[in-house]
ZAMARGU-4260 file (C-alpha; in steps of 0.2 Angstrom, whole numbers, plus 5000, padded with zeros to 4 digits):
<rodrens>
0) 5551/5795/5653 | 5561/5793/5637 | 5578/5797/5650 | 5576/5784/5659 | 5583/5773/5651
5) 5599/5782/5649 | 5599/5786/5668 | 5597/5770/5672 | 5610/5765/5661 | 5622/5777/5667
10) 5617/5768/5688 | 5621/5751/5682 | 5638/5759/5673 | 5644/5770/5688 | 5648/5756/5702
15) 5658/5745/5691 | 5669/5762/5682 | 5673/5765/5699 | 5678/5748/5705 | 5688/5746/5690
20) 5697/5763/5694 | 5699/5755/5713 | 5706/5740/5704 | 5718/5748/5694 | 5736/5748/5694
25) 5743/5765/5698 | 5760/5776/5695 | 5766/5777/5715 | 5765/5759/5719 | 5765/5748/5705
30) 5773/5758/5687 | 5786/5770/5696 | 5795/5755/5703 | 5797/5747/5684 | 5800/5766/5674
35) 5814/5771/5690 | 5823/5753/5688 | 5821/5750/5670 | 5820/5768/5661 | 5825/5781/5672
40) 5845/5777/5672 | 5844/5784/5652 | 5831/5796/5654 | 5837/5810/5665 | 5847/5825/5662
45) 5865/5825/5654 | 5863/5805/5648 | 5858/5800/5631 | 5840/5798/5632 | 5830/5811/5624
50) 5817/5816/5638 | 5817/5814/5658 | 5806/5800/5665 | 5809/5806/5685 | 5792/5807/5692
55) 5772/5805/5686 | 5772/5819/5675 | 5785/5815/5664 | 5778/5797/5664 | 5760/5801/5660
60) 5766/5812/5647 | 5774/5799/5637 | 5766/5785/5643 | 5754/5779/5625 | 5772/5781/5617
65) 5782/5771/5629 | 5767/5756/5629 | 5769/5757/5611 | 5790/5753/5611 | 5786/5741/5626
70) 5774/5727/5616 | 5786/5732/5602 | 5800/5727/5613 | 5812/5743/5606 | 5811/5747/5623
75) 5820/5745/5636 | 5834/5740/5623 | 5838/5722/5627 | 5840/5711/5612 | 5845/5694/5620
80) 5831/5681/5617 | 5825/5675/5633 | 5828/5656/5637 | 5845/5661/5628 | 5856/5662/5645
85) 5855/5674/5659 | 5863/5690/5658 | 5869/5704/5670 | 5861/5720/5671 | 5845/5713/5661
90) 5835/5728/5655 | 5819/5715/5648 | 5804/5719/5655 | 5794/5703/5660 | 5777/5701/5649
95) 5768/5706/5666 | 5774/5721/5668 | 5771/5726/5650 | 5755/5720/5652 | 5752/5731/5669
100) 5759/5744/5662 | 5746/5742/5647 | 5732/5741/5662 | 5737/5757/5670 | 5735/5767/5652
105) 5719/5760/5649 | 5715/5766/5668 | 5719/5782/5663 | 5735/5782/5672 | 5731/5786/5689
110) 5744/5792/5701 | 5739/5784/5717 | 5745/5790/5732 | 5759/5801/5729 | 5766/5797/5748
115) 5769/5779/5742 | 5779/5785/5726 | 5796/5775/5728 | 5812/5786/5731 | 5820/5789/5712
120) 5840/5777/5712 | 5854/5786/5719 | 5862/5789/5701 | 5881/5793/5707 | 5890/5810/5702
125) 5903/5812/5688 | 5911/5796/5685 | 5900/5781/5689 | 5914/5769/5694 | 5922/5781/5704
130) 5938/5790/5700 | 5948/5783/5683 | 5967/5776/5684 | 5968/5784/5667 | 5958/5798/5660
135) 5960/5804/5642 | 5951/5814/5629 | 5950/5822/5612 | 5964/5833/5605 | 5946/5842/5598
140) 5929/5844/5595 | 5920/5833/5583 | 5905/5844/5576 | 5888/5833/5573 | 5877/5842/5561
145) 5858/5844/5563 | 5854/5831/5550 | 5858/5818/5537 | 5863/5799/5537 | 5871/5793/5554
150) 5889/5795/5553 | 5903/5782/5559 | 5918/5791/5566 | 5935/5783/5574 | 5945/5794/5587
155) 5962/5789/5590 | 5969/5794/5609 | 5987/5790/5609 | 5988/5783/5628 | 6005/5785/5633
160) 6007/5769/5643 | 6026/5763/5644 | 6021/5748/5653 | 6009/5734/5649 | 5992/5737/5662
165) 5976/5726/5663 | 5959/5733/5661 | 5944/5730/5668 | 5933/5742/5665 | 5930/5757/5651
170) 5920/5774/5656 | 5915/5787/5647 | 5909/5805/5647 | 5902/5814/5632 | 5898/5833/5631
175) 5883/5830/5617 | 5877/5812/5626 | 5862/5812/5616 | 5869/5810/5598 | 5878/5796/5605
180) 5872/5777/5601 | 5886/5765/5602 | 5906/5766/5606 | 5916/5751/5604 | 5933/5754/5612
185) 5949/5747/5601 | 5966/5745/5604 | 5981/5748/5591 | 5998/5746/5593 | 6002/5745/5573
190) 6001/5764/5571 | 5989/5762/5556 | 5973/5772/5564 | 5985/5784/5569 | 5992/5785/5549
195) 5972/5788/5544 | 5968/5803/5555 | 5971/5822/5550 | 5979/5834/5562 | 5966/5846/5553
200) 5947/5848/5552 | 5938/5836/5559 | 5948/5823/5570 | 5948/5805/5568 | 5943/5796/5550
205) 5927/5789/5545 | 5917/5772/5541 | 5922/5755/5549 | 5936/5749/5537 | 5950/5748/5552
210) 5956/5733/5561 | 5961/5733/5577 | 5973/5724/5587 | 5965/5722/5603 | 5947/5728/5612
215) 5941/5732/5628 | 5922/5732/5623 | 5910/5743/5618 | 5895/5753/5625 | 5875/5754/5618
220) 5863/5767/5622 | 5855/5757/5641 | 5872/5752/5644 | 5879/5753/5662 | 5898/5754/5666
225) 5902/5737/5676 | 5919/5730/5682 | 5923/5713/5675 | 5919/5700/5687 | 5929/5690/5698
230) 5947/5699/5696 | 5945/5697/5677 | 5953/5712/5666 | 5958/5713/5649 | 5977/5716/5644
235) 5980/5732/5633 | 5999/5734/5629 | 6012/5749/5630 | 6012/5759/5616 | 5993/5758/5610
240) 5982/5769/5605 | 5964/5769/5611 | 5952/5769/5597 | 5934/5775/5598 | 5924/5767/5584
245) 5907/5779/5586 | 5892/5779/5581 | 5882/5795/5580 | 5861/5797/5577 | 5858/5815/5572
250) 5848/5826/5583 | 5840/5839/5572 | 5852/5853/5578 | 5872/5854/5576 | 5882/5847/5593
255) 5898/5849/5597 | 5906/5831/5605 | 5922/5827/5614 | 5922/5810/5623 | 5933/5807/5639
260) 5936/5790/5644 | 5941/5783/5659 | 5951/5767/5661 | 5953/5756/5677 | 5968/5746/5679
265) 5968/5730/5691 | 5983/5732/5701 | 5991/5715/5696 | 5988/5705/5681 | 5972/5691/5681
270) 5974/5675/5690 | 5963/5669/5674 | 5966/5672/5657 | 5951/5679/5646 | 5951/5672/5627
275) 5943/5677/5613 | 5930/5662/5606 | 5924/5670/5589 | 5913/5657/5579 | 5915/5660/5567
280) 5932/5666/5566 | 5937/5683/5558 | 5919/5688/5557 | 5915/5676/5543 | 5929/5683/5532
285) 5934/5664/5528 | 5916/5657/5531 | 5907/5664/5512 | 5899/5677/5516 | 5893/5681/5499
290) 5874/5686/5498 | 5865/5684/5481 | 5853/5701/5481 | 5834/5697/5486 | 5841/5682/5495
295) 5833/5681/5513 | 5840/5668/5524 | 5855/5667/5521 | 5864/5657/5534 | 5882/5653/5537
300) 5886/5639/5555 | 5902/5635/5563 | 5908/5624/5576 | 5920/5622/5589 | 5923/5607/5601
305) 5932/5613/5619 | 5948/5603/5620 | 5948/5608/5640 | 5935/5612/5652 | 5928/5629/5652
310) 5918/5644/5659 | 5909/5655/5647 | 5910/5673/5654 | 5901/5683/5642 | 5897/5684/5623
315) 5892/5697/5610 | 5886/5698/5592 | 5892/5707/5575 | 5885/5710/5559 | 5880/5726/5548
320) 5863/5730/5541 | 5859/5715/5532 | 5859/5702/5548 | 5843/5696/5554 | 5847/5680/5568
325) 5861/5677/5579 | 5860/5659/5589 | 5874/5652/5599 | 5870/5631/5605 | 5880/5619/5613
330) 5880/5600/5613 | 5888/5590/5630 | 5896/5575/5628 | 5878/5566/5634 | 5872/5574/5622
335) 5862/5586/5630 | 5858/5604/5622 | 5860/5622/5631 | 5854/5638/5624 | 5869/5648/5625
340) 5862/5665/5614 | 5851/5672/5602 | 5843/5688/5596 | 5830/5686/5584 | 5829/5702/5574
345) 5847/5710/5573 | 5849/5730/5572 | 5866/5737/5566 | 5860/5750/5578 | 5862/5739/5593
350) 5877/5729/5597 | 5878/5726/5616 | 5891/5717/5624 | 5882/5704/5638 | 5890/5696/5654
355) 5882/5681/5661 | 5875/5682/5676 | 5885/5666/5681 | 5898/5659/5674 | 5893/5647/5663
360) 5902/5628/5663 | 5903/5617/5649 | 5914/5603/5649 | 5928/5596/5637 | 5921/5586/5621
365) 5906/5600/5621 | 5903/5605/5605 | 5898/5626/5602 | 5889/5631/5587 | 5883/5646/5581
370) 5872/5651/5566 | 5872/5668/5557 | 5858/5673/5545 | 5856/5688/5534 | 5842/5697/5524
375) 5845/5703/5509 | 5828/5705/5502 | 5818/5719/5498 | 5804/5716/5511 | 5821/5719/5524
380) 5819/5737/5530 | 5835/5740/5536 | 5842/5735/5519 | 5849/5749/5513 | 5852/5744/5495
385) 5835/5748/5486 | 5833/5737/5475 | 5846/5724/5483 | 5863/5722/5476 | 5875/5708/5479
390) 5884/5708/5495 | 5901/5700/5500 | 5912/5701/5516 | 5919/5717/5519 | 5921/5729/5531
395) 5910/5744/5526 | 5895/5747/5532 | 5886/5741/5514 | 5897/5724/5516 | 5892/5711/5526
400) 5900/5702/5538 | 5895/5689/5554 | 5901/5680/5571 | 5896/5676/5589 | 5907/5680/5600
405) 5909/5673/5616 | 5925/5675/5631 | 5929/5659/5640 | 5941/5653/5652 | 5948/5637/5654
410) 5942/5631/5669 | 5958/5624/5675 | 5974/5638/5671 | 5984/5625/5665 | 5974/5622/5651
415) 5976/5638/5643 | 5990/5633/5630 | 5979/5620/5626 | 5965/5628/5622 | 5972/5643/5615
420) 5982/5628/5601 | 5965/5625/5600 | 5958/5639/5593 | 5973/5643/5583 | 5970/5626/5573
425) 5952/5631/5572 | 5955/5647/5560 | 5966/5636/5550 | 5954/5623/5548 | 5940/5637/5543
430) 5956/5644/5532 | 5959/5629/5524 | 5940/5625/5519 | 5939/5642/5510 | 5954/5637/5498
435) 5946/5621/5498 | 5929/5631/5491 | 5938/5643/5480 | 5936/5657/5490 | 5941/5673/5483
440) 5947/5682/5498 | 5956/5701/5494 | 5971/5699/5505 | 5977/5718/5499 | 5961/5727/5504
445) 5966/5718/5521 | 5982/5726/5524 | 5989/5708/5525 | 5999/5695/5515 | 5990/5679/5511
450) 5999/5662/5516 | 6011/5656/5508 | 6004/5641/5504 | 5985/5650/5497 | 5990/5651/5481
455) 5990/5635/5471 | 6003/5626/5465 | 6006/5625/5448 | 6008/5608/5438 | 6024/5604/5434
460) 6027/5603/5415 | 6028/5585/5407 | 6046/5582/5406 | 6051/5566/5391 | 6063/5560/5404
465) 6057/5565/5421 | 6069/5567/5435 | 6064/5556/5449 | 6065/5565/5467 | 6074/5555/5481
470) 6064/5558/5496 | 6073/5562/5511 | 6082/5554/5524 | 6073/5537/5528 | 6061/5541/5547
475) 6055/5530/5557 | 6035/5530/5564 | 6026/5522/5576 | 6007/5516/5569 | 5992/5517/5580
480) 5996/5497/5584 | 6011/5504/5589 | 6024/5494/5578 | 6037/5502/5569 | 6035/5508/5552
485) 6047/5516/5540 | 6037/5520/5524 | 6052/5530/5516 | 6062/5514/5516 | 6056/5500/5504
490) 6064/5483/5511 | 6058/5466/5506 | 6045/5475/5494 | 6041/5483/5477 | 6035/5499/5481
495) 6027/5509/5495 | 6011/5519/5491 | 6008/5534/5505 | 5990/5539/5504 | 5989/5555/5515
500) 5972/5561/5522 | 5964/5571/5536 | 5949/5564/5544 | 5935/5577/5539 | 5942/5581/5520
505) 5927/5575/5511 | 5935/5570/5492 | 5949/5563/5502 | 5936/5552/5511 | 5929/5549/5496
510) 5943/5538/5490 | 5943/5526/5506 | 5935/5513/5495 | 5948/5514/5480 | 5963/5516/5490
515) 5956/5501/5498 | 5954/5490/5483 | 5970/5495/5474 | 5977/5488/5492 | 5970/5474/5490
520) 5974/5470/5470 | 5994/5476/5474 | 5996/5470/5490 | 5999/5453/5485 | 6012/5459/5471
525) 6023/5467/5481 | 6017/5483/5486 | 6016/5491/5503 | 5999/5505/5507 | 6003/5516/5522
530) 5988/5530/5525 | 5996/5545/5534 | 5984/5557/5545 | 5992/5574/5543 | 5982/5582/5555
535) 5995/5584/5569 | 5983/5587/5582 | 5974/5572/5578 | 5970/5559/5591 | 5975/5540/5590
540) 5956/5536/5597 | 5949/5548/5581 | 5962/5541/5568 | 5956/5523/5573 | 5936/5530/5573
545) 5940/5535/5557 | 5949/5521/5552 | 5936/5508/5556 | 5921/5521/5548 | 5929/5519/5532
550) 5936/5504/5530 | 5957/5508/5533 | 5965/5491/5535 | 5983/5497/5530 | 5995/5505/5544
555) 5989/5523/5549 | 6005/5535/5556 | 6002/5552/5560 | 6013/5564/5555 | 6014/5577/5569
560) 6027/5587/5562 | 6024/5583/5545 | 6041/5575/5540 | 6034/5565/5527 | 6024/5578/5521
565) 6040/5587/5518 | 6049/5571/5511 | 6038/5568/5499 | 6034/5587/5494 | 6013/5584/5496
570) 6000/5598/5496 | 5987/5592/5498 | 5972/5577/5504 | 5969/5565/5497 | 5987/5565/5487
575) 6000/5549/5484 | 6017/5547/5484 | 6025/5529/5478 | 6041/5527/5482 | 6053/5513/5476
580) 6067/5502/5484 | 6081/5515/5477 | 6071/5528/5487 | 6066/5539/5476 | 6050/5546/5472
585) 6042/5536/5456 | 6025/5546/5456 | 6017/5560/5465 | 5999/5568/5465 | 5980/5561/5461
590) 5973/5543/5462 | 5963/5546/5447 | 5954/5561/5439 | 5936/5556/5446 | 5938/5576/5453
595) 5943/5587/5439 | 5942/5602/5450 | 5935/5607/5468 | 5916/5606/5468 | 5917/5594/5450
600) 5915/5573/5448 | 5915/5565/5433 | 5902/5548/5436 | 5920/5538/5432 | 5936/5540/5431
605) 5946/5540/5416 | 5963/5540/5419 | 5970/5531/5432 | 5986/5535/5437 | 5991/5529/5453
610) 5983/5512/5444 | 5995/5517/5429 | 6011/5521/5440 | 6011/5503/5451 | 6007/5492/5436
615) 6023/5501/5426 | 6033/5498/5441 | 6029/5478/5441 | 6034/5478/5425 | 6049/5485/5430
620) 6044/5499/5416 | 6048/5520/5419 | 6032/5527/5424 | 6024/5539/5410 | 6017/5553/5421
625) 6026/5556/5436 | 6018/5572/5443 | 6000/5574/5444 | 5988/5587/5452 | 5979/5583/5466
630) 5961/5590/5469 | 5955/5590/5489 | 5960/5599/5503 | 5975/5609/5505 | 5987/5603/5521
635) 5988/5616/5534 | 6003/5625/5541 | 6008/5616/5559 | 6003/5628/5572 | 6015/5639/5580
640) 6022/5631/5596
</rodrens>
């Protein structure tokens, strides 16, 4: 009697375990389909996965281990947030299929009815995108030992090309695929990774302190050769070499690798021209990247608004260990926001390279941002200075460094030139605010000289009788009214005061309202204010925005080709020049002394000099100080036409 219970128990039991089982998701019909599209492609012999998921067996085999990287989203790799845009060759797995594959383990991962088991993808032999235009490999072996750190390794292949071809898409083979987790494919044409390689040991040179001068991409473990889309190819001039930045993740037994790459050509070049949208710029070598140690969050932003039309065609990240988020945005002129890209926990280990699956249309005025933030705390796991050290921009591993990187076309050809001035004007802008900061940037350990005008000016020594400068010939200027204005000549008046700006320096913005009253107080005595915009691809509609935002009543000329900043010999915004009727140059430099440096202000000023220098002139007295230092933002170079 005492069983009954139990037997009853186990009647009760049986009918539902069985209906469950009935129930139950199995491997022919509903998880082969998802491991053959999603896994399979890595994970089969001679690729770089480390075990074959073909058939049941192998699945059931390592199926607790591949729920585990699924709800952990390791794998499949796919680091693109979703919501984020749409990609090509998307290897997330939906949260219904994770979850069904979850069902089927709990179910004891039944098989099913093997008849019904999906054929495994025709995989194609040899080279994937059929037969290379180009094929080149290693002058030698590169040995892999069993263990240790990962090691980065760059292999230069001279190509041989005496003729410039377009390329538009990169293929490789490797002889020890699965110690290989990440190529990107460089270009040099400079000789200077051919200079750092030995013709004996082991070839190529170590770490990631080389910079290229073009790229065809990259490849990460999961990544499947693909042409570029719609005729697209990328240009890769006579005379370079191919360089093969590598990443290998040691095996636990020595390998022996030698990469062969193929490269297909388009047979004429692109009808549309890819360009580089980096934000920001130079991988945040300009954007200060400098990371207190323990400090998490660090972030760093950068903006660009599209001059044209454009088609976003694909984008990419890049940081080293210490970067935790990448997040691309964009703002339309209606002011409507689109999710462009993110990934949420960045892995050095993991730099894919991400088409979308459609191009993507923003129009002109939209504004694309990106945000970069780094960890740098010991809680990071992937921070491999224990404890945490300060880290600054650099190109070693342990250094740090950041962008977003997207490829656009203009939407109309035409507009290329446009938008490529563009984007030149951007870096100098992003240039320009890093002198501003004080940036401390190691032009030598770049390979590069610094501009000329980096370095800063020294003040002229006080002279008892100084010389006065006579500005050069006198130029005519239209104002944004459009009436004629010739501030180097002073006719019918005392003195004309030149009070040179740029719409988004913020010390010279600052001063709006002091240049403003001055004007006002010296005005009536005889003395003329021009403010001159030096930004010369400034717009007449932002220069009167900015105009009316702050109060400009005086005639605004810009100087596109900065002839009165070369007449008058200013550096910088906000800086004066007063000139007098005999046209020369009575003073030069700050208004007051409000900002005794960048980053410093006094409550009030103490000296004011452009003050000082107009009321001497009206007395018809020399002016003490002639030449003082400006503090604000230096004046770019005018792009190269």
């Amino acid at each position: 009697m005492r069983k009954w219970p139990v037997v009853i128990f186990a009647l009760v039991l049986t009918p539902l375990t069985v209906h469950a089982a009935e129930n139950a998701p199995t491997f022919a019909e509903d998880i082969a389909p998802i491991v053959f599209d999603s896994c399979t492609s890595c994970h089969r012999p001679g690729q770089v996965a480390p075990f074959p998921l073909m058939n049941y067996a192998d699945t059931r085999k390592h199926a607790k281990s591949m729920r585990r990287v699924m709800d952990d989203r390791f794998m499949p790799p796919w680091h693109p947030q979703e919501g984020f845009g749409e990609f090509r060759d998307s290897r997330r797995l939906s949260d219904k299929q994770i979850a069904m594959f979850s069902k089927w383990v709990d179910a004891g991962m039944p098989e099913g009815d093997a008849k019904k088991t999906p054929a495994l993808p025709k995989f194609p032999e040899g080279w994937q995108l059929g037969k290379p235009d180009l094929v080149v490999e290693m002058d030698r072996p590169f040995n892999v030992p069993a263990e240790g750190a990962d090691i980065y390794q760059n292999f230069v292949i001279p190509l041989g090309l005496t003729e410039d071809k377009w390329v538009t898409a990169v293929e490789f083979r490797a002889t020890a695929p699965v110690v290989l987790h990440h190529i990107l494919y460089f270009l040099d044409d400079s000789g200077r990774a051919r200079a750092k390689t030995s013709k004996e040991g082991q070839p190529g040179f170590p770490g990631m302190g080389f910079r290229p001068t073009g790229s065809l991409g990259g490849w990460a473990v999961g990544g499947i050769p693909s042409k570029l889309p719609d005729g697209l190819a990328l240009p890769l001039k006579k005379g370079s070499d191919l360089v093969l930045q590598t990443h290998f993740h040691l095996s636990g037994k020595t390998e022996k690798e030698t990469i062969t790459v193929g490269l297909y050509f388009a047979d004429k070049a692109p009808k549309r021209t890819l360009i580089g949208l980096p934000l920001p710029p130079a991988f945040g070598l300009f954007s200060g990247v400098d990371i207190p140690a323990g400090k998490a969050g660090f972030k760093i932003t950068d903006s660009f608004t599209l001059p044209v039309d454009v088609d976003l065609v694909g984008v990419g990240a890049h940081a080293h260990y210490l970067g935790k988020t990448m997040k691309a945005m964009a703002t339309l002129p209606d002011g409507t926001e689109k999710k462009l890209f993110s990934i949420q926990d960045w892995d050095f280990n993991w730099q894919g390279q991400y088409l979308y699956k459609e191009f993507v249309r923003l129009p002109k005025g939209t504004v694309v941002r990106s945000e970069i933030t780094w960890d740098n705390s010991a809680n990071n796991p992937r921070n491999p200075s224990d404890p945490p050290v300060r880290v600054k921009w650099g190109e070693g591993s342990k250094d740090e460094m950041g962008a977003v990187n997207f490829r656009i076309l203009a939407a109309n050809e035409a507009d290329v030139p446009k938008l490529r001035e563009a984007l030149q004007t951007h870096v100098r802008q992003t240039v320009v605010h890093a002198r501003v900061r004080g940036d401390v940037i190691e032009w030598e350990k770049l390979g590069v000289p610094p501009p000329a005008w980096w370095k800063e000016t020294p003040t002229p020594k006080k002279q008892d009788e100084p010389k006065k400068e006579t500005p050069k010939a006198p130029v005519g200027f239209r104002d944004l009214d459009g009436k004629e204005q010739t501030p180097l000549t002073v006719d019918g008046a005392k003195a004309n005061v030149l009070f040179f700006i740029t719409t988004d320096c913020p010390i010279g913005n600052s001063y709006s309202p002091e240049i403003t009253a001055l004007q006002k107080e010296f005005a009536e005595k005889g003395v003329r204010f021009y403010a001159v915009q030096v930004d010369s691809e400034l717009t007449a509609d932002a220069a009167r925005t900015h105009a009316k935002e702050y109060g400009l009543s005086m005639p605004i000329i810009i100087d596109t080709k900065h002839q009165l900043v070369s007449a008058t010999g200013v550096t910088r915004t906000p800086e004066v020049a007063v000139i007098l009727p005999d046209g020369k140059l009575a003073y030069r430099g700050r208004i007051d002394d409000r900002y005794p440096g960048l980053g410093k202000k006094k409550p009030a000023p103490k000296q004011r000099d452009l003050k000082d220098a107009l009321t001497a002139i009206l007395a018809g007295e020399a002016v003490a100080n002639t030449r003082t230092e400006a503090v604000g933002c230096s004046i770019p170079d005018l792009p190269t036409r």
